[in-house]
N, C-alpha and C positions, 0 to 999 in steps of 0.2 A: 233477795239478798240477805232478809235475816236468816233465812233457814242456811244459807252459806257460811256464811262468819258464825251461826251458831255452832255448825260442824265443825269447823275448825278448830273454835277454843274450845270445845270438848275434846277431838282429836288430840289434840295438844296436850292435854291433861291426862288420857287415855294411854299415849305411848308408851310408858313405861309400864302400862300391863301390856303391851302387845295389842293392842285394841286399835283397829281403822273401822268407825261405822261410813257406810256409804251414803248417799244420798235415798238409796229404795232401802235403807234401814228404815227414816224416817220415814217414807212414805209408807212403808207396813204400820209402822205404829200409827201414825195420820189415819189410815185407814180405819184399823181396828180400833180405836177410838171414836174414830166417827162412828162407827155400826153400835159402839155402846150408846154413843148422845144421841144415835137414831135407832132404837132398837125394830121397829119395825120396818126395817132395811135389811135388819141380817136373818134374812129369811131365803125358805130355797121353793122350789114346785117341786111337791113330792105328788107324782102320780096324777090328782085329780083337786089336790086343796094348798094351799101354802102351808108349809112348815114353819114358826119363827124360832130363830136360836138362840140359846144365852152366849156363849161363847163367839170369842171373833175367831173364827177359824178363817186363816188367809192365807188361798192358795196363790203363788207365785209361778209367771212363768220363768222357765227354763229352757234355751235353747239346747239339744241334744242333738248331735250325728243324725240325719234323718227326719227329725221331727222338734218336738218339743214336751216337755214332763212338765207338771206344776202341782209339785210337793208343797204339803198345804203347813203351814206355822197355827199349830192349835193354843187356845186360849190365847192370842196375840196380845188382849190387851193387857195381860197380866205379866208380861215380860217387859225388863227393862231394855232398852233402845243395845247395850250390849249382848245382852242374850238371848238377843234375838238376828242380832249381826252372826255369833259366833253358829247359831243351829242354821240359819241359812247358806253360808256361806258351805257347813257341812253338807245340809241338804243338796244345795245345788252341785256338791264338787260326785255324790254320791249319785244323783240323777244321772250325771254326765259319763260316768263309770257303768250308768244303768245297775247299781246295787241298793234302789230303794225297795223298801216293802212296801205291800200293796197299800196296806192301810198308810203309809206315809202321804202317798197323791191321790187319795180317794175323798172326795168328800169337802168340806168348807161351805161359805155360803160366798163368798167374793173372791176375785181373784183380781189380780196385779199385772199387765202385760206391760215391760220399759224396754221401749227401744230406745231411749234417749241417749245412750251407752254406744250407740251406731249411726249417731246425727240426725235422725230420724226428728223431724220439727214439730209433728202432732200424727195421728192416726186416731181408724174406728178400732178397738177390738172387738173379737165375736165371744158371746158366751160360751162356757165351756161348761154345759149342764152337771151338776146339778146348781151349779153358781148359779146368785142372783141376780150378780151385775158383777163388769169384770172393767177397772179401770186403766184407759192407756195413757201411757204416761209418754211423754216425747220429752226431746234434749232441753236443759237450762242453756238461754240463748242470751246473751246480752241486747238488749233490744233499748232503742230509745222511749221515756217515759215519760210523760208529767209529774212533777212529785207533788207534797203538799201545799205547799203555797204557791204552782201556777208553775212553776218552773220547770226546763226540760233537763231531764236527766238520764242517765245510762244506769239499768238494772238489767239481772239477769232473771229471765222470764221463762217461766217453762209449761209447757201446757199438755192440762188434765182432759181427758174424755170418757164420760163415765156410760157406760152401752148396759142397759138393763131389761131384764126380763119382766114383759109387762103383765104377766099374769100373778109377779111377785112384788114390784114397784112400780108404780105409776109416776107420772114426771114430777108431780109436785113433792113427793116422796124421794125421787132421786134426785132434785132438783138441793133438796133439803139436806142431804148424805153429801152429796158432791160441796156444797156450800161450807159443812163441818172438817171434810176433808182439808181445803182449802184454808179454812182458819187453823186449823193443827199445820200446816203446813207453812203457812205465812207468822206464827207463833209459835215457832216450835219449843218453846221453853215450856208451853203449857204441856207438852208431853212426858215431861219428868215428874207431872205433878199426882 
């Protein structure tokens, strides 16, 4: 529910640039963010030895006619939560058109799959090499909760599945990226900072 009402008043404030970020806005920044607090996550298999990267290179998937593209958002963590709404939403309208360049969906070490956009409650995604680990994201559902002091109450809950490549992250390691994920997500103010 924070990351909702956080969208919102930002949203709010945004309008008159023209600016809507979505909710897989914040989830690319969550992400790329996490792969910096875990840097030994944003790694890929190259060949025969792990690669690790400095940059959050975050491929997204893209449904297209026929298939699917996942045009990758390079140095993700250096972009603001706006410009990175405004290159994806280019990205994805240019994938759909089929007028990306190669180098636009080649490469990354993580990728993104949300079907929560099609009701979809959770899912496995499958790697999409040379990704590391590729996060699926299912729909914010209102779900009954317990809050903090014992009480029941109604939040919207959305749920993360993070599927990794074990020759690049082992569970305790993705165990630790999914967790960071997760705090950037349930905190999203920490992402302006």
């Amino acid at each position: 529910d924070a990351l909702m009402k956080f969208r919102a008043e930002l949203n709010k404030q945004l309008e008159p640039r023209g600016v809507k970020l979505s909710v897989n806005d914040f989830i690319i920044k969550a992400c790329a963010l996490a792969l910096q607090a875990v840097p030994n996550a944003n790694a890929v298999w190259a060949g025969d030895k792990v690669l690790r990267l400095k940059p959050s290179d975050v491929a997204v998937a893209v449904a297209i006619e026929g298939g699917l593209f996942t045009p990758v958002l390079r140095d993700a963590e250096m972009k603001s939560l706006s410009a990175l709404s405004a290159e994806m939403k280019d990205l994805a309208k240019r994938a759909r058109d089929r007028k990306l360049a190669p180098q636009e969906y080649q490469g990354g070490t993580f990728a993104i799959s949300n079907l929560g956009m099609f009701g979809i409650e959770n899912f496995d995604a499958v790697i999409n090499p040379p990704h590391g680990a590729i996060l699926a994201v299912g729909a914010g559902l209102q779900k009954p909760v317990v809050g903090k002091d014992g009480e029941l109450t109604v939040a919207t809950v959305m749920s993360v599945t993070l599927s990794v490549d074990h020759r690049v992250i082992d569970g305790a390691l993705g165990a630790e990226l999914l967790g960071k994920i997760v705090e950037n997500l349930e905190s999203p103010m920490v992402m302006l900072a």
